[in-house]
Structures are given as C-alpha cells and as structure tokens.
C-alpha positions as CSV (number, residue, x, y, z in Angstrom):
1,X,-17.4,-2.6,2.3
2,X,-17.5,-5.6,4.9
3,X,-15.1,-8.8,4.1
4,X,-15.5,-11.4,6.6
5,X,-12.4,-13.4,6.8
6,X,-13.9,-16.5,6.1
7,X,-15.0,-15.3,2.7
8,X,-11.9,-13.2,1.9
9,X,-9.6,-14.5,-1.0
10,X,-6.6,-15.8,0.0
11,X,-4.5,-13.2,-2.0
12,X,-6.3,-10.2,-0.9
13,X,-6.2,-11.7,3.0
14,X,-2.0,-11.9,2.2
15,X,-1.7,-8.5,0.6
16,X,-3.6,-6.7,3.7
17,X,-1.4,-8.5,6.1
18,X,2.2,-7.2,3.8
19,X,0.9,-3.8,4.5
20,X,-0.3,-4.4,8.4
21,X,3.3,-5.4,9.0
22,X,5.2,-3.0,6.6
23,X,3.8,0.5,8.6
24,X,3.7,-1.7,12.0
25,X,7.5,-1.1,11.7
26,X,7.8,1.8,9.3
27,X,5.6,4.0,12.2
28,X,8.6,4.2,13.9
29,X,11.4,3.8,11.0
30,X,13.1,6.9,9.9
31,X,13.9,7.0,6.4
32,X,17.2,5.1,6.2
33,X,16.0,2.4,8.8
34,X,13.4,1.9,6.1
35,X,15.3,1.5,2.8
36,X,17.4,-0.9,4.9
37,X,13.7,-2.5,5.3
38,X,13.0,-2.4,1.8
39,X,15.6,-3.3,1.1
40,X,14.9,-6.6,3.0
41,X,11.6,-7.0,2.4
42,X,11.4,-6.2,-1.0
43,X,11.7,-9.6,-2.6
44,X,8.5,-9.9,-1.2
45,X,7.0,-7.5,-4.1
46,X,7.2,-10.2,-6.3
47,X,5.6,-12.9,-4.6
48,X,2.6,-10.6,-3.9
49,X,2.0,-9.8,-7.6
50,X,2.0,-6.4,-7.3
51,X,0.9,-4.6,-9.8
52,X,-1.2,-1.2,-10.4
53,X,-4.1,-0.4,-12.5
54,X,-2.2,2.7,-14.0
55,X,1.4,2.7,-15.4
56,X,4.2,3.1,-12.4
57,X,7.0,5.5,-13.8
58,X,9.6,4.9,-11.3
59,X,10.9,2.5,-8.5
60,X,8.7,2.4,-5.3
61,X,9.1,0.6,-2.1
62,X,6.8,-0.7,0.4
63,X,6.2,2.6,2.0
64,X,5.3,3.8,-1.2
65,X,2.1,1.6,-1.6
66,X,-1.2,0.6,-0.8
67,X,-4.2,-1.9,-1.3
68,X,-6.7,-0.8,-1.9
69,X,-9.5,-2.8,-0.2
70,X,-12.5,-1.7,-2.0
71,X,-11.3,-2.0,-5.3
72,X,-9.1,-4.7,-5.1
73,X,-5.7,-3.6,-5.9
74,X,-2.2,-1.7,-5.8
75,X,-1.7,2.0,-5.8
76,X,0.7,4.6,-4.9
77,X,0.0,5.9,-1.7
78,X,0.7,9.4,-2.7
79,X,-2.5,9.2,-5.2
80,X,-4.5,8.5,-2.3
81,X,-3.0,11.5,-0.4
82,X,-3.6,13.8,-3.4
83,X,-7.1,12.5,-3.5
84,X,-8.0,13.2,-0.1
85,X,-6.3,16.7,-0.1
86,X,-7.9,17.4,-2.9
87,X,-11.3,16.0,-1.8
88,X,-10.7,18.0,2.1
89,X,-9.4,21.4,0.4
90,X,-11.3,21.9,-2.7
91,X,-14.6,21.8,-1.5
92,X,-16.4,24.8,-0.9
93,X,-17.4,25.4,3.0
C-alpha cells in the first residue's frame, strides 16, 4: 500500500514517526535503558491517541507497539510476531 507524504494524514504521518524514533534508540537499548525510555517518553502515549482495535489487558510501553500502516491503527507487536510465526511455521512445505 503506497502513501505519498503529501497525501498522508497528519496523524498517521505523526504515529509512523513515534515508532521510527522509538526502535531508532531501542535497537541498541537493553531492557532497563528502555523502561528508563518509557518511562520518559511515555507521556507521549497520550498525545498520540493510542488506542487498539481489540481490548489491551495489561500495561504496554512503546516497545510493546506498533502501527499498523495498512490498516490504520495500534497493535501489540507480539500479535504481529505470533502472526508471522504462525503464517512462516504452519504452512505445509
């Protein structure tokens, strides 16, 4: 799915870039260097409206997210992961 900037929305433009810049340092964070991040950073949850199409059960931090481009919102990145194992594993060869 192509978006050229120019015809991007504003918000998703703004929630690709939170992500961009939350792994650029998180690549090379271990796990307490990014709580600390979170921890930091995570006011910025809010202003970014995130919110998921299916019910969140506990907390999550930046590293635990992703947008998803295509359909246009917030998911645990984990789901994704299970997804693609699932899609790479369970197919027959």
């Amino acid at each position: 799915m192509e978006f050229p900037i120019k015809e991007m929305d504003r918000d998703v433009l703004w929630n690709i870039v939170l992500v961009a810049t939350t792994w650029s340092y998180g690549a090379v964070l271990n796990n307490e260097l990014r709580n600390m991040f979170d921890e930091q950073f995570g006011a910025f949850k809010a202003k970014f409206n995130i919110t998921f199409s299916v019910p969140v059960r506990h907390k999550f931090t930046l590293f635990d997210i992703f947008f998803d481009i295509e359909r246009l919102n917030w998911n645990l990145l984990i789901n994704k992961i299970d997804f693609k194992l699932k899609q790479c594993f369970d197919t027959p060869l």
